[in-house]
N, C-alpha and C positions, 0 to 999 in steps of 0.2 A: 421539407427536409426529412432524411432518416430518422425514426424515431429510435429512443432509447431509454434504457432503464437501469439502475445500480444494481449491479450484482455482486453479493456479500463475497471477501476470498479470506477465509484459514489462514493463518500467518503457518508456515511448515516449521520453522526456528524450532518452536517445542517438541516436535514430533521428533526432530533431531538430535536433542537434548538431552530427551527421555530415553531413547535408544544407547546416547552417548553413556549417559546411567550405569546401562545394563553392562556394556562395555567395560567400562570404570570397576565396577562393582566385580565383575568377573575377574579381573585380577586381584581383586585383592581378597575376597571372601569366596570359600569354598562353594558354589552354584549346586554341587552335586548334596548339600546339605540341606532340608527343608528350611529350617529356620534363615540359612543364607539368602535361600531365593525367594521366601517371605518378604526379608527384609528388604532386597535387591528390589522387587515389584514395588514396596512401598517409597521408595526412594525417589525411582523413575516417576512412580504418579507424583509426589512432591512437586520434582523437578520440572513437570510437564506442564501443575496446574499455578505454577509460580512463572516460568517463562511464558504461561498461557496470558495471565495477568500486566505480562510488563509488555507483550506482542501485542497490540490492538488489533482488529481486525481491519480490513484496506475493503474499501470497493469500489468496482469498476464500472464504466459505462460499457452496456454491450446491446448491439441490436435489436430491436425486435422485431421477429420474421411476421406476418400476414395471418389470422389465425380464422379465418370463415368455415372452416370447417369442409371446403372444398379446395385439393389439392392444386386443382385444375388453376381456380379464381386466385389462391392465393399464388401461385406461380405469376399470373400476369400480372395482379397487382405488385406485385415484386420488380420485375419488368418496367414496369411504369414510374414507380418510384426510382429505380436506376437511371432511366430516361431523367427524371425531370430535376434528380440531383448533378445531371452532366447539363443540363440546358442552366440552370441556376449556375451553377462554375463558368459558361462560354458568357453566361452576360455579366458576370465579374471582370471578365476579359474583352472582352467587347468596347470600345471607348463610345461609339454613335448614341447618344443621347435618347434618339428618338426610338432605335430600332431597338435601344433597352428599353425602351417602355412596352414596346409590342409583348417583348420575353419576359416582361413583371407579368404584361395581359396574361400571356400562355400559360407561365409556371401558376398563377393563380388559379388558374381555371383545370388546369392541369391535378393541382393537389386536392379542388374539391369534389372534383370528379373520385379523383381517387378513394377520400372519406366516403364520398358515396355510395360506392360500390361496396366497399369495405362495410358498409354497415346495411346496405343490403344487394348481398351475393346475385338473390335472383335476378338481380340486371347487370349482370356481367356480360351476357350475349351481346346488350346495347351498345358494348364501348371493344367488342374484340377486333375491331379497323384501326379505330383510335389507338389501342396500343399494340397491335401488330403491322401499322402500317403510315395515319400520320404524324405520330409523336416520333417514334424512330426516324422517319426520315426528315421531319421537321429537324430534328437534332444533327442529324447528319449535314443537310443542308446549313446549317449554320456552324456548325464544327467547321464546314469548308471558308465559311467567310471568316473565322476567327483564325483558320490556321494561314488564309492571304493576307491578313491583316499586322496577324505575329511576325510572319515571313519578311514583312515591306513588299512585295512579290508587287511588281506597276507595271502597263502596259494595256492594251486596249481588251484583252481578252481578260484580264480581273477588273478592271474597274468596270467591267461591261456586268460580270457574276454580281458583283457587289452591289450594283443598282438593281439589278434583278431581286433581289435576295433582301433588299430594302424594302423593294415596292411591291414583293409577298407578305413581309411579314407582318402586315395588317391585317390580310386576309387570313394568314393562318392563327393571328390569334382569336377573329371573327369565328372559326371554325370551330376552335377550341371549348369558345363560350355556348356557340351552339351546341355543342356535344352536350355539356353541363345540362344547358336547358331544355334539351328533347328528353334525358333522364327524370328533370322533374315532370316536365310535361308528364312521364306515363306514371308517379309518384298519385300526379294531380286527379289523371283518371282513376284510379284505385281509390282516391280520397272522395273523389264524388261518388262513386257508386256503393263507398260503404256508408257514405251520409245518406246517399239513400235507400240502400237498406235499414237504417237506424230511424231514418224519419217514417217508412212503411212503419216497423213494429209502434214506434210511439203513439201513429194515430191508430192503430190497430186497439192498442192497450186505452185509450183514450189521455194520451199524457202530453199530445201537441196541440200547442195554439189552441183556437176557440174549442176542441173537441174536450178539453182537459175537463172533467168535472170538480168542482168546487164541493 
C-alpha cells in the first residue's frame, strides 16, 4: 500500500485574529500616533499568541513520493505502486476465492520487489518489463474480469474470458515471484564475490582459518 506520514498544519484562526487586532485597534486609536501603533502591535501579538494557545495544531496524513535519488527509478517505482494499489482494490472486488489467492501471490511479490528496488536503485534496469509491461497488463487483464463480473455480463464469450484469466493467474503470480528472485539472485552474486574478496584479504593478513597466528 501507499505509504504515508503526518504532516504538522498551523491552525490560520490566529493569524486572523491578530489581523482582526489591527483592524479593531485602527478605529478606535489614532495609528498615525507612535505610542498607538506600539500599543496596536502589542495587542495583535496578545491576541495571536492567546488564540495560538486555545488553536492546537491538526495533522494530516500525506504521501510520500519515492526518494532514490534517481528521478528516472523513482517515477517507475511510483508507477508500480499505483499499479499494485489498483490490483489490491480489484481483489477486494473480486468474489473467486481462489483467483484472490493468486493476487495476494502477485500484490506480495509485487510490494517486495518494490522495497527492493527502492533500497537499491542500481537494479532498477532488472524490473523495467515488470513495470512497464507485466504488472500493467496483468492489472488490465483482471480489471476486465472484475468489470464482467460487476456487470453480471453471461454468455459464452465471458465466461469463456473468465476461465482464461483464472487459468493465467497462477502463472502470473509464478512470474511475479520469479521477478523477485532473479533480483536476489544478482544481490547473491555481489555477496559471494565480496566474501570473496574479504576472505583473499583475511588469509592474505594471516587472520583466516588455520593461517591465523596465535
Amino acid at each position: 500500500m501507499s505509504k504515508f506520514h503526518e504532516k504538522k498544519i498551523k491552525p490560520v484562526l490566529p493569524v486572523y485574529l491578530a489581523a482582526a487586532a489591527w483592524l479593531v485597534c485602527g478605529l478606535v486609536l489614532p495609528l498615525y500616533r507612535l505610542w498607538a501603533l506600539g500599543l496596536t502591535a502589542l495587542v495583535s501579538l496578545a491576541v495571536y499568541l492567546v488564540s495560538a494557545r486555545l488553536c492546537p495544531d491538526r495533522y494530516r496524513l500525506v504521501e510520500v513520493g519515492f526518494q532514490t535519488g534517481l528521478e528516472d527509478v523513482d517515477q517507475m517505482l511510483e508507477g508500480i505502486q499505483k499499479n499494485l494499489d489498483v490490483l489490491h482494490k480489484l481483489n477486494q472486488e473480486i468474489p473467486d476465492p481462489e483467483l484472490s489467492r493468486y493476487m495476494d501471490r502477485m500484490e506480495q511479490a509485487g510490494r517486495n520487489i518494490l522495497s527492493h528496488v527502492e533500497q537499491h536503485p542500481d537494479q532498477a534496469t532488472a524490473i523495467r518489463r515488470f513495470a512497464n509491461h507485466y504488472l500493467p497488463d496483468s492489472v488490465k487483464i483482471l480489471s476486465t474480469y472484475s468489470e464482467l463480473v460487476r456487470s453480471g455480463v453471461k454468455g459464452e464469450n465471458a465466461d469463456r474470458i473468465k476461465q482464461e484469466i483464472n487459468q493465467n493467474a497462477q502463472t502470473i503470480a509464478m512470474a511475479f515471484e520469479n521477478q523477485l528472485d532473479a533480483l536476489f539472485a544478482a544481490r547473491s552474486l555481489d555477496i559471494s564475490a565480496d566474501l570473496t574478496v574479504l576472505d583473499t584479504m583475511l588469509k592474505a593478513q594471516g587472520l583466516a582459518g588455520k593461517d591465523m597466528e596465535i
